[in-house]
C-alpha positions, 0 to 999 in steps of 0.5 A: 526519823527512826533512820536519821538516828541508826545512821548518826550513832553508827557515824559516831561508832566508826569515828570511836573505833577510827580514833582508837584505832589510831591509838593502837587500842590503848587510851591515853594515860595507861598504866603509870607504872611503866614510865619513870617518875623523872621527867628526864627519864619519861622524855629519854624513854619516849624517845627512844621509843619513838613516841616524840622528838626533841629540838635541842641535843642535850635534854634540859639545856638552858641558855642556848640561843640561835646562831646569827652568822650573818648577823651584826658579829659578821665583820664582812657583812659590815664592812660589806655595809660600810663601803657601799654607804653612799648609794641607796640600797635595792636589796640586802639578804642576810640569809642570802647573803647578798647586797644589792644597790640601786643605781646611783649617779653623782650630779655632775653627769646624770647620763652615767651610772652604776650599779653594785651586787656584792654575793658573799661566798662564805663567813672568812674574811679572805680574797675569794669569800665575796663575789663583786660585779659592777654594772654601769648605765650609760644612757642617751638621750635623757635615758632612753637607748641606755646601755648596760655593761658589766665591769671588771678590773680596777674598780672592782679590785678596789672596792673588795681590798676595800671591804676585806680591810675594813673587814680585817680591822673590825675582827681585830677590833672585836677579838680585842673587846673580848680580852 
């Protein structure tokens, strides 16, 4: 019995001597007289002394939120929204940048159909800023032994001139809200 206790006391002796090792020796507080009263100041001293970090540049800066790019103010995502309305949507990644619609067939001819990916390559509204494939589905036999091939060309050609219009009046029609 005697034993259980020496070996639950020396346990808690090396967790002391571990956790005030890891403090340098030094309890919390210390003395007060070293750090500043502003707490401006005490922050600017911790961090130049490594003692924590900060997620803002300027110390107590009020009113800075997150920047959103691809968010509603990004005139090609919406544009981008606008033209491929008429199809259901598979996938769509703000972050990723990337629209992704599921296949889509008018009812004249269900044998028949295509399929969109639109990746975009920056936030400026210009000819080479959104990458645009077309696939089209063309199955035999009520879809069995379907084909799938990539398109380029026309279509493609049509649905960016498209996108970078309507793009091109939203931007308008915003820097005209702001005046």
């Amino acid at each position: 019995m005697n034993s259980i206790k020496y070996i639950k006391i020396i346990t808690l002796l090396c967790c002391f001597s571990f956790l005030l090792s890891a403090c340098n020796g030094k309890l919390p507080g210390g003395d007060a007289r070293k750090f500043p009263d502003d707490p401006k100041l005490r922050v600017k001293k911790n961090l130049e002394e490594g003692r924590g970090f900060r997620l803002k540049d300027e110390i107590g800066k009020i009113g800075s939120g997150g920047v959103f790019e691809f968010a509603s103010s990004n005139e090609l995502w919406r544009a981008s929204l606008d033209a491929v309305d008429f199809m259901p949507l598979a996938s769509v990644n703000y972050s990723g940048g990337i629209i992704i619609t599921d296949w889509y067939s008018n009812d004249s001819n269900s044998n028949e159909s295509i399929k969109i990916s639109i990746r975009f390559l920056t936030n400026e509204i210009r000819t080479d800023a959104v990458d645009i494939k077309i696939f089209n589905k063309t199955c035999k036999n009520n879809s069995l032994n379907c084909e799938i091939i990539e398109t380029d060309g026309l279509l493609v050609n049509e649905l960016k001139a498209k996108i970078l219009k309507t793009a091109t009046l939203l931007k308008k029609e915003k820097e005209e809200k702001k005046k």
